[in-house]
C-alpha positions in Angstrom: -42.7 73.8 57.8 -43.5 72.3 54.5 -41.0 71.5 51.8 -43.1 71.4 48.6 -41.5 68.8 46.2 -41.6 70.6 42.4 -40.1 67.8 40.3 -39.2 63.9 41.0 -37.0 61.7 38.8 -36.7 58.0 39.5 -32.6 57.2 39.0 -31.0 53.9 38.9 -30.8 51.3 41.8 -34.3 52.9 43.6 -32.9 56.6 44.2 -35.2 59.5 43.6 -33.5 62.8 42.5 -36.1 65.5 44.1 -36.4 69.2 43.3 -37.7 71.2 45.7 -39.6 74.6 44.9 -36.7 76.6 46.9 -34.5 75.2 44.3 -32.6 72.2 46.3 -32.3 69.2 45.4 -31.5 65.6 47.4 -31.2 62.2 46.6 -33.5 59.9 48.9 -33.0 56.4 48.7 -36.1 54.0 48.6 -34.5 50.6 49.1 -34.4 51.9 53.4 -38.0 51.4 53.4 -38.2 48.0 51.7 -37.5 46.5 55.0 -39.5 48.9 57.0 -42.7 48.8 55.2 -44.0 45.5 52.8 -46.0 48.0 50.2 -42.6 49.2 49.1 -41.5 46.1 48.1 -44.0 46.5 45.1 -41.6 48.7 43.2 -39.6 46.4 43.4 -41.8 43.5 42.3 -44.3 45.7 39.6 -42.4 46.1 36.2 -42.0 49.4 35.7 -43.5 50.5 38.9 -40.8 52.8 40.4 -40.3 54.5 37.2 -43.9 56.2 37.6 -43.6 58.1 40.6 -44.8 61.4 40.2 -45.5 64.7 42.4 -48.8 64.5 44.1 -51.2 68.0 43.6 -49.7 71.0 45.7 -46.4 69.7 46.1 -47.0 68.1 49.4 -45.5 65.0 48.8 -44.7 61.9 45.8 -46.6 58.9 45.1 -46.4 55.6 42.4 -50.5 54.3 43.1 -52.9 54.9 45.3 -51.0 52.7 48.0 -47.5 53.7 48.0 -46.3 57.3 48.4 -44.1 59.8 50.4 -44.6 63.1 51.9 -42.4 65.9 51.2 -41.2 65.9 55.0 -40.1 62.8 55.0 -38.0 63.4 51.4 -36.7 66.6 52.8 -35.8 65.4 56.3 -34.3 61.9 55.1 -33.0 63.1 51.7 -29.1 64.0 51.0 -28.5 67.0 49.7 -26.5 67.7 46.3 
């Protein structure tokens, strides 16, 4: 089952506040995956990088470039919820 993201806000200190079309939101925390994968480490390295994520088309996920993104699965299923 998919858990179409509607809205994304960048927060402080590399949190994203994520709406979800059935109304939930969660906090997922980016910094996690600094260690896990190097691409990440470009939000933290880009001016202004982590402050342009956006919802990709269909709701199926979030993404800052071409390179670096998340799918809603992974925001839903590793998120905490409000």
């Amino acid at each position: 089952m998919f858990y179409k993201v509607k809205v994304v806000e960048p927060l402080d200190n590399y949190i994203l506040l994520v709406t979800f079309e059935n109304g939930i939101q969660k906090y997922y925390d980016v910094k996690k995956l600094f260690d896990k994968w190097e691409i990440f480490k470009n939000l933290t390295t880009t001016t202004g990088l982590f402050n342009l994520v956006k919802v990709d088309d269909g709701g199926y996920g979030i993404s800052w470039n071409k390179d670096i993104d998340l799918s809603c699965n992974e925001l839903w299923d590793n998120g905490k919820e409000i």
